[in-house]
C-alpha positions in Angstrom: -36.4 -354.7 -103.0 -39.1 -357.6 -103.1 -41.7 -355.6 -100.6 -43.5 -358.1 -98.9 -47.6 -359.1 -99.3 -47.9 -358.3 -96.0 -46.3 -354.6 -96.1 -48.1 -353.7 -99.9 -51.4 -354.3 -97.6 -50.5 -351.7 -94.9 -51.4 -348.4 -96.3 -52.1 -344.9 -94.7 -54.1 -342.6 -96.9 -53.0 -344.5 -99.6 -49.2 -344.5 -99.1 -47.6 -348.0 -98.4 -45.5 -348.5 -95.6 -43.1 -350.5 -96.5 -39.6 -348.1 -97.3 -36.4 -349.1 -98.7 -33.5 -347.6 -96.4 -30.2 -348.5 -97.1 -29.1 -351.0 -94.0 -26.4 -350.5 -91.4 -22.7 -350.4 -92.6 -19.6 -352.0 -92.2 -18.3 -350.4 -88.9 -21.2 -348.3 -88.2 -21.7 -347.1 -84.9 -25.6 -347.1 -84.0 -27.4 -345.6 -81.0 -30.7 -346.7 -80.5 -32.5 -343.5 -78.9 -36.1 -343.5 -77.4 -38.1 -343.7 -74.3 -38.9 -347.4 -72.3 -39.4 -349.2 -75.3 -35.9 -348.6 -76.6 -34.6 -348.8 -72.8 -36.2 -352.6 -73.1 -33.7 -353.8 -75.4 -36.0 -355.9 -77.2 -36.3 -354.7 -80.7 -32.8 -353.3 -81.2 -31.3 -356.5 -79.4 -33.2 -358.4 -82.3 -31.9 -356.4 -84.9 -27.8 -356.6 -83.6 -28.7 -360.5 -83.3 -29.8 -360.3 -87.2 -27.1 -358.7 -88.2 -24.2 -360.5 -86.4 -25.9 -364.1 -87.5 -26.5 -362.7 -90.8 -23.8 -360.6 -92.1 -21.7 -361.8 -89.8 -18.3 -360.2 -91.7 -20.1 -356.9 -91.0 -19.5 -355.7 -87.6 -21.4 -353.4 -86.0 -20.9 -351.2 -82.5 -24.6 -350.6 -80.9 -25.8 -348.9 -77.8 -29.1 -348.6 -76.1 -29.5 -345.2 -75.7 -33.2 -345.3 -74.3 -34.4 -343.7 -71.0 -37.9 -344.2 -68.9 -40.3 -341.9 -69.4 -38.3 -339.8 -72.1 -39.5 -337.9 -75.0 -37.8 -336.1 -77.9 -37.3 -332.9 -75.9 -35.8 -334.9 -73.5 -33.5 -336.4 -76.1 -32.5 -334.0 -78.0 -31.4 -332.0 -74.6 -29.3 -334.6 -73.4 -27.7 -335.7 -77.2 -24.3 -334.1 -76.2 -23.1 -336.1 -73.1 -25.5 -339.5 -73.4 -25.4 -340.1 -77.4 -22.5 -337.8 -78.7 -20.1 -339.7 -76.7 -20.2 -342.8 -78.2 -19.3 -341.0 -81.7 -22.4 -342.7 -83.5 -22.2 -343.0 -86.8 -26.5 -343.6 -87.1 -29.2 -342.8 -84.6 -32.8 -344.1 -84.3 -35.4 -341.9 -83.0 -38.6 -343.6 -81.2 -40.6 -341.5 -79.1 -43.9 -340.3 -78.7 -46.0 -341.9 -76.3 -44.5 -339.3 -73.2 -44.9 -336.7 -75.2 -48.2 -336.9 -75.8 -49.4 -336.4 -71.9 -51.2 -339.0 -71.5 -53.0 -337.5 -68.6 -54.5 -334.6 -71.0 -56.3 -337.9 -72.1 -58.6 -338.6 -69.6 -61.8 -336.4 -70.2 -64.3 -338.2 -72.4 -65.5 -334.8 -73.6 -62.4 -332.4 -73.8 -62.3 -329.0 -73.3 -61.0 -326.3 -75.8 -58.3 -325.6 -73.1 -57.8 -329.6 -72.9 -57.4 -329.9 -76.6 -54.9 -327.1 -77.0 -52.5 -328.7 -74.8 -53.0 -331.9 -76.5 -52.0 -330.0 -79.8 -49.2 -328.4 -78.0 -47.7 -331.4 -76.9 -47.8 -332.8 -80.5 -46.1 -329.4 -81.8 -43.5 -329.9 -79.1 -42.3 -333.7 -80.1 -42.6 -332.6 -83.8 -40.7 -329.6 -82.9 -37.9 -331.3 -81.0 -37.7 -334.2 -83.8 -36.6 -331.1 -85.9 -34.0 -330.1 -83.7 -32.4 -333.3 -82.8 -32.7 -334.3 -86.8 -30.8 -331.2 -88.0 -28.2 -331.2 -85.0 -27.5 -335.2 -85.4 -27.6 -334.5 -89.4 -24.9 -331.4 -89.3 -22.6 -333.7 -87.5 -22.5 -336.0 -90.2 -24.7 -338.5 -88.4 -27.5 -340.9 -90.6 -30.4 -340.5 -88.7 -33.6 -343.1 -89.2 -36.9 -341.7 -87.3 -38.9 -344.4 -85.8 -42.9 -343.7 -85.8 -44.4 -344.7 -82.4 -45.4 -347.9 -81.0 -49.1 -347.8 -80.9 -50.9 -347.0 -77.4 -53.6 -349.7 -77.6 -57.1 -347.5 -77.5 -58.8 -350.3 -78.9 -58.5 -353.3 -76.6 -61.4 -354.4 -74.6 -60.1 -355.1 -70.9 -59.3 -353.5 -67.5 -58.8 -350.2 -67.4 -60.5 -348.5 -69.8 -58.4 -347.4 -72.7 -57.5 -343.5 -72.4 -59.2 -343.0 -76.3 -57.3 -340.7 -78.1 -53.8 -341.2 -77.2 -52.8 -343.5 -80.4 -54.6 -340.9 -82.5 -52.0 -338.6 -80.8 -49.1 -341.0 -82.0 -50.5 -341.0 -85.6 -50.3 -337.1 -85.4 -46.8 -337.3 -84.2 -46.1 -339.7 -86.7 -47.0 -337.1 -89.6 -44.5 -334.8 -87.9 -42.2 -337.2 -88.4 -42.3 -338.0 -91.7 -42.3 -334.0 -91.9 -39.3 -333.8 -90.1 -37.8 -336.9 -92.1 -38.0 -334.7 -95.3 -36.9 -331.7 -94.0 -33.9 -333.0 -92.7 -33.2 -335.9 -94.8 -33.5 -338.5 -92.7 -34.9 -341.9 -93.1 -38.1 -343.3 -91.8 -39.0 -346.7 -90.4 -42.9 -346.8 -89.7 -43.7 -349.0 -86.6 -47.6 -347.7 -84.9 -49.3 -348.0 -88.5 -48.5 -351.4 -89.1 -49.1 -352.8 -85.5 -52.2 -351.1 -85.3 -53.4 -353.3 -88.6 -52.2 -356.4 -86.8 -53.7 -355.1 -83.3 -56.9 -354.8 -85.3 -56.5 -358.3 -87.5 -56.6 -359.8 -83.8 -59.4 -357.9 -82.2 -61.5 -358.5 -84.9 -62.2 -362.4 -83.7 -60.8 -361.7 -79.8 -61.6 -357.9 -78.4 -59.3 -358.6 -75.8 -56.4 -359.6 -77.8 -53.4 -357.0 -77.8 -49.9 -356.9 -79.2 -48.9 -355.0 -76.7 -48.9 -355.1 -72.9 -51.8 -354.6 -70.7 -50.8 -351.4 -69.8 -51.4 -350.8 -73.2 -48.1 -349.4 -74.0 -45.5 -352.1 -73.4 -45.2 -355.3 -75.8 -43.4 -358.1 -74.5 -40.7 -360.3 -76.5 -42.7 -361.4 -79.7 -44.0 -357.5 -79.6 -40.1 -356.6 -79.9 -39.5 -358.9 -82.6 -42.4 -358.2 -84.5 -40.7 -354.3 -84.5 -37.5 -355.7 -85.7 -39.0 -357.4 -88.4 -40.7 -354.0 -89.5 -37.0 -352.4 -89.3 -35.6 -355.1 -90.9 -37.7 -355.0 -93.4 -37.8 -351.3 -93.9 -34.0 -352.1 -94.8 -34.6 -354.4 -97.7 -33.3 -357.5 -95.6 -33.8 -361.1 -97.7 -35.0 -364.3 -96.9 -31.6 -365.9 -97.5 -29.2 -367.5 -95.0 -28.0 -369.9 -97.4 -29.4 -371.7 -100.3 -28.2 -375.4 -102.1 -29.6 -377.0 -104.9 -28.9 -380.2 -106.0 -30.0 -382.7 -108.6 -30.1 -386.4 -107.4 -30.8 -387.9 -111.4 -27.8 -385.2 -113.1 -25.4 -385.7 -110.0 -24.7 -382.6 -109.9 -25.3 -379.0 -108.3 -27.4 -376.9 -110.2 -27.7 -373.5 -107.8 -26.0 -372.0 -104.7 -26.4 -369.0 -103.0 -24.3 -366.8 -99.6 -22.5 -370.4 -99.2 -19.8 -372.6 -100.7 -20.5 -376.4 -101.6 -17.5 -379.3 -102.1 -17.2 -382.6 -101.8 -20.8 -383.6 -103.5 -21.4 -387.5 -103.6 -24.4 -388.7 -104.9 -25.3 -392.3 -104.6 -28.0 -395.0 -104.2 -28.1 -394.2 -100.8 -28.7 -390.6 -100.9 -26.7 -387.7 -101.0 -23.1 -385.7 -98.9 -21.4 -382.7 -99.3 -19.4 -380.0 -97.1 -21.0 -376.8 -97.0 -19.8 -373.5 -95.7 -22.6 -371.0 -95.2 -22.2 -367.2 -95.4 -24.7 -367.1 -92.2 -26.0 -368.4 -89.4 -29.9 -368.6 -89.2 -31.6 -366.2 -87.2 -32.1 -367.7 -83.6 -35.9 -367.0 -82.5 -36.2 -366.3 -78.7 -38.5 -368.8 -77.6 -40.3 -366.0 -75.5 -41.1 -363.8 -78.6 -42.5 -367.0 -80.9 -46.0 -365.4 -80.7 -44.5 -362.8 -83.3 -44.1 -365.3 -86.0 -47.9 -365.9 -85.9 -48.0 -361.9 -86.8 -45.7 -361.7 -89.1 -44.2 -364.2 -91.7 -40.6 -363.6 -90.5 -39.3 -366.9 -91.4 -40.8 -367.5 -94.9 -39.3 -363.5 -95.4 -36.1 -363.4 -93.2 -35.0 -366.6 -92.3 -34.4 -369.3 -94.8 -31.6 -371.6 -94.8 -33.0 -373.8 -97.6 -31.4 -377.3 -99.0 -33.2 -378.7 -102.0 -32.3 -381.7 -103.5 -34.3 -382.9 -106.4 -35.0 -386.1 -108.6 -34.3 -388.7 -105.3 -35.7 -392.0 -105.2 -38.9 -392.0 -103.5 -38.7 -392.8 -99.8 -38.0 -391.3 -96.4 -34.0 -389.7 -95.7 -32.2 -389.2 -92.6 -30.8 -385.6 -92.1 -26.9 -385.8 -90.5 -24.6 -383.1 -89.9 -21.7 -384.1 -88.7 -22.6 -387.5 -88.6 -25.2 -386.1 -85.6 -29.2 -387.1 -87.0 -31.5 -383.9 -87.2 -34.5 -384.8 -88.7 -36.2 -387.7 -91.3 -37.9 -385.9 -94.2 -39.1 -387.2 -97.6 -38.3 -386.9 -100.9 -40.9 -385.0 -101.6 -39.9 -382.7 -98.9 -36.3 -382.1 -100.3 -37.8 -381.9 -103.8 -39.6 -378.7 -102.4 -36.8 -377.7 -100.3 -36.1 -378.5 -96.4 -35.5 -374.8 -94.0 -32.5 -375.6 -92.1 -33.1 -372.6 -89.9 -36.1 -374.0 -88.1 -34.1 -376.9 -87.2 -32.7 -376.1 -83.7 -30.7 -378.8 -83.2 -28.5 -378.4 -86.3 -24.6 -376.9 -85.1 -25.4 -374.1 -86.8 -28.2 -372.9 -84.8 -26.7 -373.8 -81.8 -23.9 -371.5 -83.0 -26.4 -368.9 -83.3 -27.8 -369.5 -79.6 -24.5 -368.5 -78.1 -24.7 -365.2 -79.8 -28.6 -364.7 -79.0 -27.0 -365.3 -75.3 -24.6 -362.7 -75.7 -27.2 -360.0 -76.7 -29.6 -361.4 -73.9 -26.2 -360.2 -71.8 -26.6 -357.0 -73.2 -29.9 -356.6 -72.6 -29.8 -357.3 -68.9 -26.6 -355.3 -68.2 -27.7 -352.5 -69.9 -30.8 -350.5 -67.7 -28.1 -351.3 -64.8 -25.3 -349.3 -66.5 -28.3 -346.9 -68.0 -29.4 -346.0 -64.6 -26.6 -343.2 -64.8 -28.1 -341.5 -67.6 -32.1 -341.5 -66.5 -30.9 -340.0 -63.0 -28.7 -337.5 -64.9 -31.4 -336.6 -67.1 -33.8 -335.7 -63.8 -31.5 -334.3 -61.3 -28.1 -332.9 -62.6 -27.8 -332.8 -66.3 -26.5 -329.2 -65.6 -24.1 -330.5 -63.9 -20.6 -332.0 -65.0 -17.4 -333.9 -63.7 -19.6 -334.6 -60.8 -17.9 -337.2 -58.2 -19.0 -340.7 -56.8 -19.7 -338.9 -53.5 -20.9 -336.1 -55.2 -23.1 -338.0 -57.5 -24.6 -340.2 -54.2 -25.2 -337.4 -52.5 -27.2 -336.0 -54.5 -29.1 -338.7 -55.5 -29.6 -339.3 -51.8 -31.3 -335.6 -51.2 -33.8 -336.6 -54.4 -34.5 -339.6 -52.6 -35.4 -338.4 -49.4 -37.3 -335.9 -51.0 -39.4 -338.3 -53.4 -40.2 -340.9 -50.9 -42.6 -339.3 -48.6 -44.7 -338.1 -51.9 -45.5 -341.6 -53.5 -47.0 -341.6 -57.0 -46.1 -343.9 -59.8 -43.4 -342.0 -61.3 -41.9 -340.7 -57.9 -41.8 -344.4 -56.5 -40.3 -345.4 -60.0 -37.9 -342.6 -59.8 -36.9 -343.6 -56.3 -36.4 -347.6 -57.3 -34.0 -346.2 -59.9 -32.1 -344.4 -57.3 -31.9 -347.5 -55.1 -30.6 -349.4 -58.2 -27.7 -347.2 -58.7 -27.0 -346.8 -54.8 -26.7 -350.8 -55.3 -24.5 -350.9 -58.4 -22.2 -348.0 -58.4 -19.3 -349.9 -56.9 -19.5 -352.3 -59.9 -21.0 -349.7 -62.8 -17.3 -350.0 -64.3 -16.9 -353.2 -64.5 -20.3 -353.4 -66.0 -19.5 -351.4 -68.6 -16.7 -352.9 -69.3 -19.0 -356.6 -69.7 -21.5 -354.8 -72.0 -18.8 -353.4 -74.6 -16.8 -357.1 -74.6 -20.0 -358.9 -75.3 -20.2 -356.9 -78.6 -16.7 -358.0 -79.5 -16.9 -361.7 -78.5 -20.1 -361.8 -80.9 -18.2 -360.9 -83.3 -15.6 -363.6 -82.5 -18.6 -366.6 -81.8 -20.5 -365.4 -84.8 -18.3 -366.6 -87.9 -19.7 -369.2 -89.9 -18.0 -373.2 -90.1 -18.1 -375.9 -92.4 -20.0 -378.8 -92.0 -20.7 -382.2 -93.4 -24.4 -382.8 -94.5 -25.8 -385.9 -95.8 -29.0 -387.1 -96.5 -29.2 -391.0 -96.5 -32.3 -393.4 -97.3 -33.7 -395.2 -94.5 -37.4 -396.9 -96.2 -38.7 -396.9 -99.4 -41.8 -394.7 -100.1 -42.3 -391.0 -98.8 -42.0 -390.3 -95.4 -45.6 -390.0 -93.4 
């Protein structure tokens, strides 16, 4: 694999980063398992929307698997009726920052007691890593751990950062990468390299975070930025597709993931049909911050027409007889990105699939509702009703609601939720597992007609 610049520079005590892990099958079955961050969507929605634009031939089941507040204890506990049942073929493991206990962080100058139970609570997510890893890994599962998203300690804004807490992740990364040995698992490092981009940006602006500002949640480019580190991790290429044609020979000297016919070359420029193997990766608008973090397009999204030796002058992009842009032939000697291009069918294409995983994403805490308020009040508890299930959930919340704090009232919102959306749960279920299939229906790749015709002498300004 061609590591990139940017990993080789990420190092941690002299080790890069930057792994090579094989990537997700044909037909795997993936659970993404972690706490909020994985509950988001975000990053794991990115990488199903890689994979289904660019290997679209190689379809994929996924499921968010994530829960609020939850740690690797809390994981591994509930593994045999939230993540077993979807018969994964490959888990991911990100969790961390509840584990830590945050609250053990707020003493400036800890105590010995204080700094036990900080260790402890390391020892615990390392030790429940192990567990999960070996009982996943004895079921045949491929398991990739995921070190943790960095708590930003380091950012100069209201409230004060709880110092310590990200030195806490680091720790539970080495546990980790422990438990990845041990076990045989995979590794995909996430806090080590956004703490070198946290710091890269905090260097000119103190106030600067990649995160949120409760120093633990990053929004959309934040989620990206984490599925280009996967991505990466798993040796993904630049290429979506790749044409190169000489204008002087009339002929066409390279291809690459894409089939070329009908090539006319004339004075007026040049036409083919052309059938990519991909679609280009469709970058949420929301999360375009990320590609000033990371150079995801020059190293994950190229869709790249050259054509070389054309008269001087500026040319009219078509597809389909529909303009997309005027370049020069300069431009087209160097090569023009096609995936940047949002108006092109192709990207277009690749919107309605980025919409379908968007679906996803919102359906999803709705339907996960189920599993955080199993998790809390009756994980003991099986081949519950409806009524049975409401009941309960009615007791917790006449229980929680008189004792407000942040993670009562939170609790107590989720409760509401569910209340709101049993009746329709099913159906919802039944909407997040059909998006899956019709991406893989919208997702295939179709031929199109390019040309590139004259339209004034001299190179395009």
């Amino acid at each position: 694999m061609k590591i990139s610049t940017f990993l080789l520079s990420l190092t941690v005590s002299g080790t890069t980063l930057a792994s090579d892990i094989a990537p997700f099958a044909a037909d795997d079955r993936v659970c993404f398992i972690g706490d909020s961050l994985t509950a988001q969507g975000g990053y794991h929605g990115a990488i199903v929307l890689f994979y289904a634009t660019r290997l679209p031939t190689r379809r994929l089941q996924a499921w968010n698997c994530g829960i609020a507040g939850d740690t690797a204890r809390g994981s591994f506990l509930r593994y045999d009726w939230d993540i077993a049942p979807h018969r994964p073929s490959v888990i991911t493991v990100m969790t961390g920052v509840n584990d830590v206990n945050r609250g053990l962080y707020t003493n400036a100058e800890p105590s010995a007691t204080n700094l036990a139970q900080r260790q402890q609570a390391i020892d615990t997510n390392t030790r429940y890593l192990n567990e999960l890893a070996a009982k996943a890994r004895q079921e045949g599962v491929r398991v990739i751990l995921i070190t943790p998203a960095i708590y930003d300690q380091t950012a100069q804004f209201d409230p004060p950062a709880q110092m310590g807490i990200n030195d806490a992740l680091v720790k539970c990364s080495e546990g980790l990468v422990a438990a990845a040995a041990t076990h045989g698992c995979d590794v995909v490092h996430f806090n080590a390299p956004m703490l070198t981009i946290n710091q890269r940006w905090q260097s000119s602006d103190p106030a600067r975070t990649i995160v949120g500002k409760d120093r633990i949640h990053p929004g959309a480019a934040g989620h990206l930025l984490m599925a280009y580190l996967f991505l990466k991790a798993q040796g993904m290429t630049p290429t979506v597709a790749r044409v190169a044609i000489d204008a002087k020979t009339r002929e066409l000297r390279d291809i690459d993931n894409c089939q070329v016919s009908d090539l006319v070359i004339d004075d007026s420029g040049v036409s083919f049909r052309y059938l990519a193997g991909a679609l280009p990766f469709p970058v949420n608008p929301a999360a375009k911050d990320a590609l000033t973090m990371v150079p995801f397009i020059a190293e994950l999204n190229q869709e790249v027409i050259t054509v070389a030796n054309l008269p001087a002058g500026s040319y009219e992009l078509a597809i389909d007889g529909q303009p997309q842009v005027v370049t020069s032939a300069t431009d087209l000697q160097a090569g023009v990105n096609l995936a940047v291009v949002e108006s092109t069918p192709q990207y277009q294409q690749a919107i309605k699939i980025r919409d379908l995983v968007a679906l996803r994403e919102r359906i999803s805490p709705i339907i996960r509702t189920y599993s955080l308020l199993k998790q809390q009040f009756f994980a003991d508890q099986d081949a519950l009703s409806q009524d049975e299930i409401l009941a309960i959930l009615q007791q917790k919340y006449d229980e929680l609601h008189p004792k407000p704090s942040i993670w009562n009232d939170y609790r107590c919102s989720v409760i509401k939720r569910y209340q709101q959306s049993a009746a329709e749960r099913p159906d919802l279920i039944k909407q997040y597992n059909e998006a899956m299939a019709q991406i893989y229906q919208l997702n295939q790749p179709v031929a199109h007609t390019i040309t590139f015709r004259r339209t004034a002498a001299g190179d395009a300004k």
